[in-house]
N, C-alpha and C positions, 0 to 999 in steps of 0.2 A: 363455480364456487371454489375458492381458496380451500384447501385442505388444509385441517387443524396438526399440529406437533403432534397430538396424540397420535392420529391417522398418519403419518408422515413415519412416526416412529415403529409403528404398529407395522408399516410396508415395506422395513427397512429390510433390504435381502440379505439371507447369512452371510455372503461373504464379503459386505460391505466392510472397507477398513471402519471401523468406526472413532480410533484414535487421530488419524487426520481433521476428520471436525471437529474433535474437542481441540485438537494442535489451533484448527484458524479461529476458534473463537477467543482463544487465550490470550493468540499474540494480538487481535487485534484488543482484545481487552487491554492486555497491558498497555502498548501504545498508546489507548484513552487517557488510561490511570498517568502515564507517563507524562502524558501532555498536560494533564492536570495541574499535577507535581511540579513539572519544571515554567508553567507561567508564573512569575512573580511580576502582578499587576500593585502598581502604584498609583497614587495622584499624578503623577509623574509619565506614567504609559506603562509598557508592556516588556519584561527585563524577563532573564533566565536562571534561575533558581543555582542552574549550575555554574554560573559566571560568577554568581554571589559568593557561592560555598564551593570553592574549586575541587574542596573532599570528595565532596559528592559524588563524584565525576567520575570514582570506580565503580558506582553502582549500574555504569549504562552499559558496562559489562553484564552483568546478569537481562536486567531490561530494555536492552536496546535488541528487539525480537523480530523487527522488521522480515531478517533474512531467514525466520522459523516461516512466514507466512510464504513467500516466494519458494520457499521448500514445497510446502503443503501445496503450492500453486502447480510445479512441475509434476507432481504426483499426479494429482488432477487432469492435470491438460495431456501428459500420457495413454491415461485413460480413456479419457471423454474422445481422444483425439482416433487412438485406436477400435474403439465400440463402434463409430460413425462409421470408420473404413470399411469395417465390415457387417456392417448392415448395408450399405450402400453402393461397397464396391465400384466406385466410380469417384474423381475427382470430386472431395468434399471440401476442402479450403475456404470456401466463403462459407458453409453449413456450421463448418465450425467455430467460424469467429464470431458468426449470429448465435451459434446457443452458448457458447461461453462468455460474452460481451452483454448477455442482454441484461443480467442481474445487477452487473457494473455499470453501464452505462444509463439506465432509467434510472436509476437512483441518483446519479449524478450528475447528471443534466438536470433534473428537478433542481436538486441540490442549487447548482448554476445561476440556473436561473428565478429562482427566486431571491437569491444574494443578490444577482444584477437586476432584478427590478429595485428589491431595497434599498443599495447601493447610490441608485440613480435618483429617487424622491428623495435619499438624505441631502446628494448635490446638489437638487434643483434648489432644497430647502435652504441652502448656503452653511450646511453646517456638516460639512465630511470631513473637513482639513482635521481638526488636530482632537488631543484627546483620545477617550476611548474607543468613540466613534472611529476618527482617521485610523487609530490602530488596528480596528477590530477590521474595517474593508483592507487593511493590507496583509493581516493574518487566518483571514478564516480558509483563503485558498490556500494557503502553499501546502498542507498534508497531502491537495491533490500531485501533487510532483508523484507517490505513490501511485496512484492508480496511471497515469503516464507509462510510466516503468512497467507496470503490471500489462498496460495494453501492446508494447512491447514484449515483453515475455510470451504472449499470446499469437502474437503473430509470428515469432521466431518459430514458435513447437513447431512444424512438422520439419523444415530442413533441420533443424540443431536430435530432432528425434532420430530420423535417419540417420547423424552422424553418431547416437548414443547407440541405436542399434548396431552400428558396425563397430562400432569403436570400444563402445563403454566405456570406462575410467579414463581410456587416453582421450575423450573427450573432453571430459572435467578438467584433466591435468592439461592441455590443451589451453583450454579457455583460461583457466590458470596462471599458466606462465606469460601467456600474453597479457594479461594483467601485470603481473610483475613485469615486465619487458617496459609497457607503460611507466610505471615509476621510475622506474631506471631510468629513461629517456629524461621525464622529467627532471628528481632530485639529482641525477650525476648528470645531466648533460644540459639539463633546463629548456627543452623542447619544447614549445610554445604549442597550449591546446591541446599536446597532448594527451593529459590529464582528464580529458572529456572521454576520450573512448573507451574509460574504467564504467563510465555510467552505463555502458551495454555489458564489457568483458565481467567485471565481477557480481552483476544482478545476475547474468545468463547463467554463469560458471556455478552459484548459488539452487534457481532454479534445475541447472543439470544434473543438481544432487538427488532433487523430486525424483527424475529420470531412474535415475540409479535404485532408489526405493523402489519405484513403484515394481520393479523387475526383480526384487529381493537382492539386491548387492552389495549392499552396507551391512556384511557381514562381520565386521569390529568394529561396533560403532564406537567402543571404547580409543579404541587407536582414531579414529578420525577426532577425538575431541580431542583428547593430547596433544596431537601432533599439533590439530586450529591452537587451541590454548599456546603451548607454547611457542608456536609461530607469532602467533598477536605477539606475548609479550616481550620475545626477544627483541620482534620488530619497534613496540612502543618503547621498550627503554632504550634502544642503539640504535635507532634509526629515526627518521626526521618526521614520527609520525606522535601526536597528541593523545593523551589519555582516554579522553571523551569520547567515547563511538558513537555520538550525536556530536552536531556540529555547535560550534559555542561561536556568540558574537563577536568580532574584531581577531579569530584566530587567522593567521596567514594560511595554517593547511587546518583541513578539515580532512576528518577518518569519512565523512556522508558525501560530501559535495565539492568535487567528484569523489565517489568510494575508493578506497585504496586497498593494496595488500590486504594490509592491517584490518580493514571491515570485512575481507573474505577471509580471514585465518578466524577472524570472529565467528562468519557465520558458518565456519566448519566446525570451529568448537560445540554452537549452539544446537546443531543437528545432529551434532554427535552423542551431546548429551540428551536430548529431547527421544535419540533412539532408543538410549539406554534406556527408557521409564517406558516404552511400550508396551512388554511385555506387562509389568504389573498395573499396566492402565487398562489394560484388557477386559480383567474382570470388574474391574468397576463400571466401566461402561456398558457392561453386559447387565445390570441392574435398569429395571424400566425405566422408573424415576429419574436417575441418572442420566438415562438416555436420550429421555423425553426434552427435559433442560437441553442437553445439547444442541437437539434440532431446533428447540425453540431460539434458542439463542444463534445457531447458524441464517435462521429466517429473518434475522434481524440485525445482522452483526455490520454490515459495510452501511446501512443506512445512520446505525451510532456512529459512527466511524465518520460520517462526514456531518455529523450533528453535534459532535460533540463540542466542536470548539465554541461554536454558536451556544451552547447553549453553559460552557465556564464563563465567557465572557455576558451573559444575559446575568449571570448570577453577583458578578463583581459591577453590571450596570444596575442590579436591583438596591445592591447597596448604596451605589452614590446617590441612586434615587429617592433611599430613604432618610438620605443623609447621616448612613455611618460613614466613619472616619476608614481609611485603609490605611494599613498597620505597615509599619517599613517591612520590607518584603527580609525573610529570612530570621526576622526579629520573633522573639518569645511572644510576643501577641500572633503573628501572623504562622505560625505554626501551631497553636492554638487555636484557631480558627480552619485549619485545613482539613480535618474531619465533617465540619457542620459545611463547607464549600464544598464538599466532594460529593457529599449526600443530598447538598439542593443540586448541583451537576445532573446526578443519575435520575436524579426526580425530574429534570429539564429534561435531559436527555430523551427520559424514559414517554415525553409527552409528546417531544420530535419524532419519534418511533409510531408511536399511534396514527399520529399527521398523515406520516410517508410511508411506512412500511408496504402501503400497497403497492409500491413502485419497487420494489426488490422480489414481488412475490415471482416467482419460475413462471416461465411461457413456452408450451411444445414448443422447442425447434423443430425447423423444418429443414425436410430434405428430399433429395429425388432428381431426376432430370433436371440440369439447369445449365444454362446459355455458357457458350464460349469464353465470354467474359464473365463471369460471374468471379471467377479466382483472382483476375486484374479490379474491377470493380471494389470488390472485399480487401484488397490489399490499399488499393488507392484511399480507400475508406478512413482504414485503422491507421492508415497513417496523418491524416487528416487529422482524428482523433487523439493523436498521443502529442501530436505536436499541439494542437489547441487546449489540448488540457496543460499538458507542461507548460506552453506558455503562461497561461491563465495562473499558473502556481504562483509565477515570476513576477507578474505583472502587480496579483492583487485587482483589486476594487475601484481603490481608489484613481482618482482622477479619470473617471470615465468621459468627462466634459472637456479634459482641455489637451487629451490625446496623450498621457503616460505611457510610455513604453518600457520593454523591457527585451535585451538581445536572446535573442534563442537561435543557438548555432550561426550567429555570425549574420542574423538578420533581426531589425527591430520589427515588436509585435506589439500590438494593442489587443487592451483585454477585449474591445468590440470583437476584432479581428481573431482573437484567440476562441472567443464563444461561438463567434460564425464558423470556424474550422469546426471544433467540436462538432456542433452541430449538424451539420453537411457530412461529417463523417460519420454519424452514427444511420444518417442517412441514407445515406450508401451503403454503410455495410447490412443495414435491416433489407436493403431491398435488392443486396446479392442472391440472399438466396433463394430457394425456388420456395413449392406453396407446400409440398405434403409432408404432414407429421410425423415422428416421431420419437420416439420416447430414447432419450440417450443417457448412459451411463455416465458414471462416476464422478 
């Protein structure tokens, strides 16, 4: 039997950080709220709120919190990664990808594959191509590009750990500079493809900050947001990099795809600041009720997460259904209406959550004795995994019948072919590890 938040909260050990879970339930809050926000759906299709109102577009400074959750990740994965070693004492590498993997990956393969059966009856139905429909199978994947990234940071932990343990800082600044190094190549030398290898150096470099937390070393966290801050902005007004810390349609450079300087000077601003409020988040979290909410909401946070879009665009399909009119997007009717949208969302949302939430609930990992290959295995796995999922981001829904693809690293993929990866690798890595339980930290 599932254990209630109350019992969850009631088990929580003193020296649990407890501001790290209120941190991931935040960002991935905002990011819902955000995606909310910036769909500006018409008769017309599916436009960005921020392309409309280019003002807007300083606001993804404060909300563009992506790189607070991939903090909160490297703390985590620190932990969990270290607590194994030594309960186990023995090569744990596939142990840990299975108990860190399993709350992410059931829930989004469900996810998956429920989109790809719907997807498929709308085809067979001859009605996928355009509209809200076509739009919705080509948008409801790509948030997973996140969880990609995320399965990547996962497998990175234990070498990028060992180089935090020797190294520390000159870790960060490490992964760092070779970020910048990247841009260089590109905007001064226009190096072709370059620009792809920011999608490891500046997530990791991000995550390596977790590291640094989880060991107490972000000792001014005041000087790490200044310094992010004003790096962003010197970079955004004198150098070749865009306002928007989300990416906007028809831009030539995007600050997200691929991440640049500019998105890691961001997400050191963000962690800098998010440091700062610890201490006085402390005591509020120390309050039951308070507390309680948080775990309730951690037990449920990555299945919202991938429900949520499914379930803005069910709320803008109840409309046409009932044949309201949709208001020019940006227009005084349609900001008007974004409060009564946001509240049938969470009520959608909130019904997506009851559906699935059993697929996010925790499962003993195991660990103990296990085979030679077990650590190749686990790796072949997660790699399977992040490429099929990434793909699948890229690809979308649509056109599952007449073989759409889409290039991922220099090879075309189909979303068949991206869901068979996934799948196979989640595979493999459940059945790396060996059979006996137990109970892992952080």
């Amino acid at each position: 039997m599932t254990a209630s938040a109350r019992d969850l909260a009631l088990a929580t050990p003193p020296g649990r950080d407890r501001y790290v879970d209120l941190l991931r339930v935040v960002s991935l809050g905002t990011v819902i709220g955000g995606h909310w926000l910036m769909a500006a759906v018409s008769s017309d299709g599916i436009g960005n709120l921020l392309a409309l109102v280019p003002a807007l577009q300083v606001l993804t400074w404060g909300l563009q919190v992506m790189p607070v959750f991939f903090f909160v990740g490297g703390f985590s994965h620190a932990l969990s990664y270290r607590s194994l070693a030594r309960r186990s004492g023995t090569s744990v590498y596939a142990a840990f990808l299975r108990a860190r993997l399993q709350r992410l990956l059931r829930p989004t393969l469900v996810f998956v594959l429920v989109w790809a059966a719907a997807a498929l009856a709308v085809q067979l139905a001859g009605r996928g191509d355009g509209g809200l429909t076509g739009a919705a199978l080509r948008l409801v994947t790509q948030p997973l590009w996140f969880i990609g990234i995320y399965l990547a940071m996962v497998a990175f932990t234990p070498p990028l750990l060992k180089l935090h343990e020797r190294h520390g800082w000159a870790a960060f600044a490490a992964l760092a500079a070779a970020a910048a190094l990247v841009d260089v190549l590109r905007f001064a030398f226009g190096v072709p493809y370059v620009e792809f290898l920011n999608f490891a150096l500046v997530w990791l470099a991000v995550h390596q900050l977790g590291f640094l937390r989880a060991d107490g070393r972000i000792r001014r966290p005041a000087v790490l947001a200044a310094a992010g801050l004003a790096g962003a902005v010197l970079l955004v007004a004198y150098g070749p990099y865009p306002l928007s810390m989300v990416g906007m349609p028809g831009e030539k450079v995007s600050n997200m795809a691929p991440p640049t300087l500019a998105l890691l000077a961001h997400g050191m601003w963000l962690v800098g600041a998010v440091q700062l409020l610890a201490r006085p988040a402390a005591g509020w979290l120390a309050r039951p009720r308070v507390w309680r909410g948080v775990v309730a909401a951690n037990g449920v946070a990555m299945t919202a997460f991938l429900w949520h879009l499914t379930a803005m665009l069910g709320v803008y399909g109840a409309q046409l259904a009932l044949g309201l009119d949709l208001p020019a997007p940006a227009g005084a009717a349609w900001w008007a209406q974004v409060p009564v949208r946001i509240l049938a969302a969470t009520a959608l949302t909130a019904v997506f959550v009851a559906l699935f939430r059993r697929f996010e609930a925790p499962a003993a990992p195991r660990t103990g004795p296990a085979g030679t290959a077990a650590g190749p295995v686990a790796a072949l796995g997660i790699t399977l995994c992040l490429l099929g999922v990434l793909g699948l981001s890229m690809t979308g829904l649509g056109g599952l019948l007449d073989g759409h693809s889409a290039t991922l690293i220099a090879f075309p993929v189909t979303a068949p072919v991206a869901i068979g990866m996934a799948l196979a690798g989640a595979l493999l890595v459940e059945r790396s590890a060996p059979a006996r339980s137990v109970r892992l930290g952080g």
